[in-house]
C-alpha positions in Angstrom: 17.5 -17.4 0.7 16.2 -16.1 -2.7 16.3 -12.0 -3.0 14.4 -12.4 -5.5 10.5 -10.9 -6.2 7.8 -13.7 -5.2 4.8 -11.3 -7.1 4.9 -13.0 -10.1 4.0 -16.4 -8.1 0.9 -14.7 -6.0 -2.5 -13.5 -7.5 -2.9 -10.1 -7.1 -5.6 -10.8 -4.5 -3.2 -11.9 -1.8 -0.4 -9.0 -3.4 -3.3 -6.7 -1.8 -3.7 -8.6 1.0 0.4 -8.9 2.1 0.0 -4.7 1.2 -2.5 -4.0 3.6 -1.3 -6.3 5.9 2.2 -4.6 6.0 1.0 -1.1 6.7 -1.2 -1.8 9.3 1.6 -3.3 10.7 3.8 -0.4 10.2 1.5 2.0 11.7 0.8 -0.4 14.7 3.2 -2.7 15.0 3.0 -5.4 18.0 5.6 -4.4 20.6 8.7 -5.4 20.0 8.5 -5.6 16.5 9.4 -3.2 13.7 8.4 -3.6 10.3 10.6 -2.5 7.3 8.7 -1.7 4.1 10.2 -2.4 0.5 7.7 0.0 -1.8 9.3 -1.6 -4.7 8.8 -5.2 -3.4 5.8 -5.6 -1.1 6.6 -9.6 -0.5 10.0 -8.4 1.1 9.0 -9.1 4.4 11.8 -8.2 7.1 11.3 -7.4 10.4 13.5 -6.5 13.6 12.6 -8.4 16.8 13.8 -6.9 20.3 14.9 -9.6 22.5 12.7 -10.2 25.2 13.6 -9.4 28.8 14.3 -12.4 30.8 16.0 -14.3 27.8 19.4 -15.1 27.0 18.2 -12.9 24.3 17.5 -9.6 26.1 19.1 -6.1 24.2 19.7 -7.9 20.7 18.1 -6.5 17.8 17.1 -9.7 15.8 16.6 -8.9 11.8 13.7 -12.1 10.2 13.0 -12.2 6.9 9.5 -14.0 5.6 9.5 -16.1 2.6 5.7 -16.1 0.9 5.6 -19.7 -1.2 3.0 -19.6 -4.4 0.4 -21.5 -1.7 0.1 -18.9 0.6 -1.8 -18.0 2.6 -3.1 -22.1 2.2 0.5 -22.9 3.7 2.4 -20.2 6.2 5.6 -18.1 5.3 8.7 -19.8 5.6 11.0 -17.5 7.9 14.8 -17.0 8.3 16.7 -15.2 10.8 18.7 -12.9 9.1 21.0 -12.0 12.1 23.1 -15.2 13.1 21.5 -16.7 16.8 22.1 -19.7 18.9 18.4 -21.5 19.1 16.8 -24.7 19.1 14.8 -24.3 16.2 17.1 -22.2 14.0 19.5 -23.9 11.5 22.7 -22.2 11.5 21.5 -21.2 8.1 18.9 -19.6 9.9 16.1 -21.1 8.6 13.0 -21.3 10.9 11.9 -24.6 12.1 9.0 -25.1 9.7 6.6 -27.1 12.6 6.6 -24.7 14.7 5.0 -22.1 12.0 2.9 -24.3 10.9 1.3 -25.1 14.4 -2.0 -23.4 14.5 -2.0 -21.9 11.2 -5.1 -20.8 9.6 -5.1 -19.1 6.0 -7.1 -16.1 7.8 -4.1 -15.8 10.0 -1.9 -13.5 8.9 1.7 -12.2 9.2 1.3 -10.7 12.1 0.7 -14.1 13.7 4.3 -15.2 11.9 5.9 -12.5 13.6 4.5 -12.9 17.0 5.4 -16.8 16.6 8.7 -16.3 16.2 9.2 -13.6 18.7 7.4 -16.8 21.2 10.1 -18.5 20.1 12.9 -16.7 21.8 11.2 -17.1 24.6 10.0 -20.4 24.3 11.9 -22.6 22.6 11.2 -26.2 21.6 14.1 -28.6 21.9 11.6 -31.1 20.8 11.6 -29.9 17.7 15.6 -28.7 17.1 17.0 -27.9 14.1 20.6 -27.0 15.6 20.7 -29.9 17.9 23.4 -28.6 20.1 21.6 -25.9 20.9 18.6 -28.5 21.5 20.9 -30.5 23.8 22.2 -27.4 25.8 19.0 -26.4 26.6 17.7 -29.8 27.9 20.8 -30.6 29.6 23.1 -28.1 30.7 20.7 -24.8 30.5 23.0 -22.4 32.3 25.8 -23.2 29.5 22.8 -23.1 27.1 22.4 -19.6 28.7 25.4 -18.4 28.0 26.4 -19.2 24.4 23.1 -18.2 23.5 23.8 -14.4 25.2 26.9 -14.7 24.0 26.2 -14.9 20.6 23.3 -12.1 20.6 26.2 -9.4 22.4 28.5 -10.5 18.8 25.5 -10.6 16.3 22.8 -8.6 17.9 23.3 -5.1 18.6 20.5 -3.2 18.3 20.3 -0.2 15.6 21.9 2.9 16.3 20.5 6.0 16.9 22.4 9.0 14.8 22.1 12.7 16.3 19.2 13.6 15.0 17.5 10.8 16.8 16.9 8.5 13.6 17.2 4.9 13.6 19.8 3.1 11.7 19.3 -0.2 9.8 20.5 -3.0 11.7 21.7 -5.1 8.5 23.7 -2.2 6.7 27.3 -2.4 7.5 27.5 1.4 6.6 24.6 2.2 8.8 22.6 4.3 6.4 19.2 5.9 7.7 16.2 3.8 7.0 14.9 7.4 6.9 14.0 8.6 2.9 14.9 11.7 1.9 17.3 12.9 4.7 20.6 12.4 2.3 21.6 16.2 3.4 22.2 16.2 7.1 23.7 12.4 6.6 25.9 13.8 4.5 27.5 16.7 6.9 27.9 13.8 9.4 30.9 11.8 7.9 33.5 14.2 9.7 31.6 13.7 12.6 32.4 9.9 11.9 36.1 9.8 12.1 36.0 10.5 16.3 34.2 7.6 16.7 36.4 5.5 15.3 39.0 4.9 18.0 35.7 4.2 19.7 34.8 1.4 17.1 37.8 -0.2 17.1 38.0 -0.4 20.8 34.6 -2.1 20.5 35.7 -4.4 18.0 38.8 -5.7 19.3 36.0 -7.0 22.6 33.9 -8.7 20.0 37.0 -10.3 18.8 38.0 -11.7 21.9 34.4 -12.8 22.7 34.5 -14.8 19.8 37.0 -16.7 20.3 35.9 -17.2 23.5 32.9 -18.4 22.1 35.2 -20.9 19.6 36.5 -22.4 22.7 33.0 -23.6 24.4 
């Protein structure tokens, strides 16, 4: 998975396009679904998907990340979980299972439909169509075990952002859980002694991840 800018590959038509595109979805975003916006990049496309209720996916926080080829919007996105989840049609790389995006695509579609796709996805998944096949296999044969490696996994890999005191959101994919917030560096700031009791908290936390993944090693 490339960090680097796609803009030099797309005419500045569909750079226009993606830009529009990604603040509409910003100031509407489908539910469950929260856009992050990269002013300096606009093809950085990442997203955070809530689980939905019902799955083995229910209360994670799952970060995707869209990857715009030079033939788009012709061909759709490729997309990549960025936070690590047991599924069918996710590699363990967490690439996308490039079907099941490409099912129904229309070059007047836009992302939107990507992200609502993929969201389907965790609550439908195809086995018919696995790219980690023993999740495939699981989930055809023994769904209950299926079931619980996949919750497993999303307690370890997919907890949600926090929420600081001030009620702002943290980013999900930054270890040091820095505001996705701009411009509120001050009060951040006056928080770091505030850090240091929660510690003991964190660590309590962590040694209960650690034993649920080797718990998970074992299945």
């Amino acid at each position: 998975m490339s960090n680097n800018s796609n803009v030099e590959n797309l005419s500045p038509q569909v750079i226009r396009r993606i830009a529009k595109e990604m603040s509409e979805l910003a100031t509407t975003p489908p539910e469950g679904i929260k856009i992050f916006i990269n002013e300096e990049d606009v093809t950085d496309i990442q997203a955070v998907i809530e689980g939905p209720a019902g799955t083995p996916y229910a209360n994670g926080a799952f970060r995707v990340k869209l990857v715009l080829g030079k033939d788009f919007p012709v061909v759709p996105p490729k997309g990549f979980f960025i936070t690590k989840v047991f599924h069918p049609n996710v590699a363990k790389n967490g690439e996308i299972c490039v079907n099941t995006l490409k099912k129904d695509w229309k070059p007047d579609l836009g992302l939107k439909h990507v992200l609502l796709t993929v969201k389907c996805l965790l609550i439908f998944p195809n086995p018919e169509s696995a790219l980690n096949e023993e999740a495939g296999k699981l989930l055809l044969e023994r769904y209950d075990d299926y079931c619980q490696r996949a919750k497993m996994m999303t307690e370890i890999h997919a907890r949600p952002p926090k929420l600081g005191k001030e009620g702002l959101e943290m980013d999900p994919a930054s270890s040091s859980a820095s505001t996705i917030v701009k411009g509120v560096e001050g009060p951040m700031a006056k928080k770091h002694a505030s850090e240091k009791s929660k510690t003991i908290a964190e660590k309590k936390n962590l040694k209960i991840m650690k034993e649920k993944k080797r718990t998970l090693k074992r299945l």
